[in-house]
C-alpha positions as CSV (number, residue, x, y, z in Angstrom):
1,X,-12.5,13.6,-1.5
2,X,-11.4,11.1,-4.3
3,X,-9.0,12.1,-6.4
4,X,-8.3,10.6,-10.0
5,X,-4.9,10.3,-11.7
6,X,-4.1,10.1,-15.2
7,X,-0.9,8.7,-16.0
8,X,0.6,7.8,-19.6
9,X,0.0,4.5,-20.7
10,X,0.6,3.2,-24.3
11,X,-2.7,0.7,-23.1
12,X,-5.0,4.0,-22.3
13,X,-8.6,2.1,-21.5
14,X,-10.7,5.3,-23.3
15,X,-13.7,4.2,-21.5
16,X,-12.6,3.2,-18.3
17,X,-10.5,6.7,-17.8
18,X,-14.1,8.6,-18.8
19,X,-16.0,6.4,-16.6
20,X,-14.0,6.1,-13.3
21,X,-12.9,10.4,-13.6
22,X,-16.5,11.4,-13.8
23,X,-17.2,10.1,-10.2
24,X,-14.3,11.7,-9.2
25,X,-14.2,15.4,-7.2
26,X,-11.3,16.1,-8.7
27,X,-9.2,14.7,-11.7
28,X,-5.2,15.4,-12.7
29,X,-3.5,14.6,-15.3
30,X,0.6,14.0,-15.8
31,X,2.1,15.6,-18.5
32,X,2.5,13.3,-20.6
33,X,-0.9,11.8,-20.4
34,X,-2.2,15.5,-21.9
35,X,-2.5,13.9,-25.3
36,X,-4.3,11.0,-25.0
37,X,-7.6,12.8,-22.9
38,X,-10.4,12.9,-24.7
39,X,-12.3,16.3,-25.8
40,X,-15.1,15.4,-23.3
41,X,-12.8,15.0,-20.3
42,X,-11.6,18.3,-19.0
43,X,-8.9,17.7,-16.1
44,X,-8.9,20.0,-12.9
45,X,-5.3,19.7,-13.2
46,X,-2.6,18.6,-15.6
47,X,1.0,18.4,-13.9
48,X,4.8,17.3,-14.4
49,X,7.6,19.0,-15.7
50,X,6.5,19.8,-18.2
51,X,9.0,18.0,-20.3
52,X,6.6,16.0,-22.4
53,X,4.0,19.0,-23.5
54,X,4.3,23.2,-23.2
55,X,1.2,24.4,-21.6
56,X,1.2,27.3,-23.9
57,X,0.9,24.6,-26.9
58,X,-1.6,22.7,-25.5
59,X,-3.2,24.5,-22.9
60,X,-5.8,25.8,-26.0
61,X,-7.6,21.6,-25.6
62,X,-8.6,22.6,-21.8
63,X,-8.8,26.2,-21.7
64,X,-9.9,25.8,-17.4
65,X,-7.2,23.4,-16.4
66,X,-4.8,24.5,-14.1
67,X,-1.3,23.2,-15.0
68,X,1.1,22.7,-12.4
69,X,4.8,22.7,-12.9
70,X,7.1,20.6,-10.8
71,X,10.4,20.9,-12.0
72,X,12.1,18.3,-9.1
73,X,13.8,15.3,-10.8
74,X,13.7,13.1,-7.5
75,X,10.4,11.8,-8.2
76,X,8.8,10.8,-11.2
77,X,4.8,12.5,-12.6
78,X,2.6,10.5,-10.8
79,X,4.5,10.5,-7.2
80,X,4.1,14.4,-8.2
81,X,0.5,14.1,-8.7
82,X,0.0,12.2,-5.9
83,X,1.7,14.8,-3.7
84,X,-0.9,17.6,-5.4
85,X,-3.7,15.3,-4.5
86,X,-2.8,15.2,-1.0
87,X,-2.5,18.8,-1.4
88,X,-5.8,19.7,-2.2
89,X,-7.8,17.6,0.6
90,X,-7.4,13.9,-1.1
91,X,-8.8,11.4,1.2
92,X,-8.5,8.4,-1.3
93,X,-7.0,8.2,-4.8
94,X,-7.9,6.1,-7.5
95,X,-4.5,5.4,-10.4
96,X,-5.6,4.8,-14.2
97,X,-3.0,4.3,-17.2
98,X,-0.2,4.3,-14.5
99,X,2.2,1.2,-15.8
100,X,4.0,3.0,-18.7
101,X,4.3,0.0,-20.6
102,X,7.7,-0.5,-18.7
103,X,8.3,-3.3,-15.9
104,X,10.4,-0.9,-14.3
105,X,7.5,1.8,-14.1
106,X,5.1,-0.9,-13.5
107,X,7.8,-2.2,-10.3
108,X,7.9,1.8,-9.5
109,X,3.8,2.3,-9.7
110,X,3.7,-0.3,-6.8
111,X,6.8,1.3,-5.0
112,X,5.0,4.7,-5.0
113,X,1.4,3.3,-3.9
114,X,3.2,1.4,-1.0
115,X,5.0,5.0,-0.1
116,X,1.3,6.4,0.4
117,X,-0.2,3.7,1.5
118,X,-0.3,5.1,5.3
119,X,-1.5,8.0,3.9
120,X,-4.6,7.3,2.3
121,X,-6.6,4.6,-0.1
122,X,-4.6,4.0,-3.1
123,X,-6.4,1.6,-5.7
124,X,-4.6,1.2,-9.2
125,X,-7.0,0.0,-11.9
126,X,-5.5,-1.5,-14.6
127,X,-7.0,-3.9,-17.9
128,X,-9.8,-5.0,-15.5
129,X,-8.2,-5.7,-12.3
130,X,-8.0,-3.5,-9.1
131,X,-5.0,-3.3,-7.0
132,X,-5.6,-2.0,-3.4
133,X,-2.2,-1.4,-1.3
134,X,-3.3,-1.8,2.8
135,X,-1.1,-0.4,4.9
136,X,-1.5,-0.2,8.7
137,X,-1.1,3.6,10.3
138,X,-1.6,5.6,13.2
139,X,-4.9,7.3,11.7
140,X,-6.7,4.3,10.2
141,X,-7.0,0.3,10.2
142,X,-5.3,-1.9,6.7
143,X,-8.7,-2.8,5.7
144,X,-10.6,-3.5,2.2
145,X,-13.9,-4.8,1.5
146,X,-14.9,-5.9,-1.9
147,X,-18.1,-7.7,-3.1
148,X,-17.0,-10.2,-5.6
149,X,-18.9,-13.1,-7.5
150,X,-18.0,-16.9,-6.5
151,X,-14.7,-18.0,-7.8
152,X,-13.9,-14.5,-8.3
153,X,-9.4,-14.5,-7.9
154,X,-8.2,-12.6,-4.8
155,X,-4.4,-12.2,-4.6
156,X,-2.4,-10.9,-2.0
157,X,1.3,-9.4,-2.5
158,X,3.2,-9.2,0.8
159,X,5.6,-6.1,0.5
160,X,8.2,-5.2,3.0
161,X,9.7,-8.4,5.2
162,X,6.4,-9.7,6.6
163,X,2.6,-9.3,7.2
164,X,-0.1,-10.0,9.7
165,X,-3.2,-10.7,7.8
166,X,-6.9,-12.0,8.0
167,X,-8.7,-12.8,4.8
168,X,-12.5,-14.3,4.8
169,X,-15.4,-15.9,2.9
170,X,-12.5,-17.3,0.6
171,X,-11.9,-21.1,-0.3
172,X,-8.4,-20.6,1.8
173,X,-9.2,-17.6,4.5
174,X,-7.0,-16.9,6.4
175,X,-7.0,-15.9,10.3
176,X,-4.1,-13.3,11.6
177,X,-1.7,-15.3,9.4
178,X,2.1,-14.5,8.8
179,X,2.7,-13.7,5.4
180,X,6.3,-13.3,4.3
181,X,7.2,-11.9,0.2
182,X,7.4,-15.2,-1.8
183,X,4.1,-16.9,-3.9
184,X,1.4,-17.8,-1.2
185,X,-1.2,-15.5,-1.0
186,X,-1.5,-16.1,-4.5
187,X,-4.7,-17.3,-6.4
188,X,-7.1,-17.7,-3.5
189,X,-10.6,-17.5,-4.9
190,X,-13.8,-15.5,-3.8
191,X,-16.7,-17.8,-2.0
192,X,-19.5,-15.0,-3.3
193,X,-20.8,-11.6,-1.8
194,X,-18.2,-9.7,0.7
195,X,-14.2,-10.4,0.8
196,X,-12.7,-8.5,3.6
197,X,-9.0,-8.3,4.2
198,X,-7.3,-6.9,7.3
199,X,-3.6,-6.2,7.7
200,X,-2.8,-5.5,11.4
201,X,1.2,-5.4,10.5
202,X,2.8,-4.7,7.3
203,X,1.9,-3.9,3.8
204,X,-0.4,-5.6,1.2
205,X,-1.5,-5.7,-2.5
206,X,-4.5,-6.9,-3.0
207,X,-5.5,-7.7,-6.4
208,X,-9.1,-8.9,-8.0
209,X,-10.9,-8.3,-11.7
210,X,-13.4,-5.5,-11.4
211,X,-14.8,-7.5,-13.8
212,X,-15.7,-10.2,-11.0
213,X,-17.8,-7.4,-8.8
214,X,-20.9,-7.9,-8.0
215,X,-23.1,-4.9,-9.4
């Protein structure tokens, strides 16, 4: 089931929240996202806690959405909503409006989708650009296709000490190659049609423009 999250962004993308939560099964909210929904999106679920909006003030906008009250202050509204995704039978999970228009919730955003990444498909979309974390686990291979137009950018963010990766029908692929945290990986560019990346040990962004998909 794909699950879309909501998160509060000062650079909320109107018509990329609409578009991306209408193919979605289900859709929450954080708290302090509430606000900047439009009338014509009704989320499943708004949650938080509840320290940016009462439910009882604004729970009038979406009369059918469930609001969910997490009071812990260990984790911040989207690791929250993450957890209620996984919850309610989340097999991937798709991130708008989730930098804050902080560097240290942007530095967090990545933290949280790397704590999942075993989990399930994270992929944060952000000003045009997709950011898939691959993780290896017990339950399923670090893999990601994507079909992208020639000269399309493909970048790939090592997290954690080291990576095993294989990267193809790029200008530089790369072939179970040892990637350690540090600038290569970055700026490789798409040859046309189907990128594939596989991570057989370790963690790994990888970023491309949505923009640069091939329809």
């Amino acid at each position: 089931m794909r699950v879309c999250i909501i998160a509060n962004s000062p650079d909320f993308e109107e018509q990329s929240v609409l578009a991306r939560a209408r193919e979605a099964a289900l859709v929450i909210v954080t708290d302090g996202a509430i606000e900047r929904i439009p009338a014509q999106l009704a989320p499943h679920i708004v949650c938080g806690d509840m320290d940016s909006h009462d439910p009882k003030v604004h729970g009038h906008r979406f009369p059918d959405t469930e609001w969910v009250n997490v009071a812990c202050q260990e984790s911040n509204d989207l690791e929250k909503a993450i957890r209620i995704a996984i919850q309610r039978g989340a097999t991937e999970v798709e991130l708008l409006c989730s930098f804050g228009g902080r560097i240290d919730q942007t530095l967090i955003t990545l933290s949280v989708m790397e704590a999942f990444s075993d989990a399930m498909p994270i992929t944060l979309f952000h000003n045009g650009w997709e950011v898939r974390m691959c993780g290896v686990s017990e339950s399923r291979a670090g893999t990601h296709s994507c079909d992208l137009v020639p000269e399309a950018l493909v970048s790939l963010i090592v997290r954690g000490d080291k990576a095993v990766v294989s990267l193809d029908n790029v200008q530089w692929p790369l072939t179970k190659e040892v990637l350690s945290p540090g600038s290569r990986g970055l700026s490789n560019r798409a040859l046309g049609g189907v990128v594939t990346l596989t991570v057989e040990h370790g963690c790994v962004a990888v970023c491309y423009r949505s923009e640069d998909k091939t329809s």
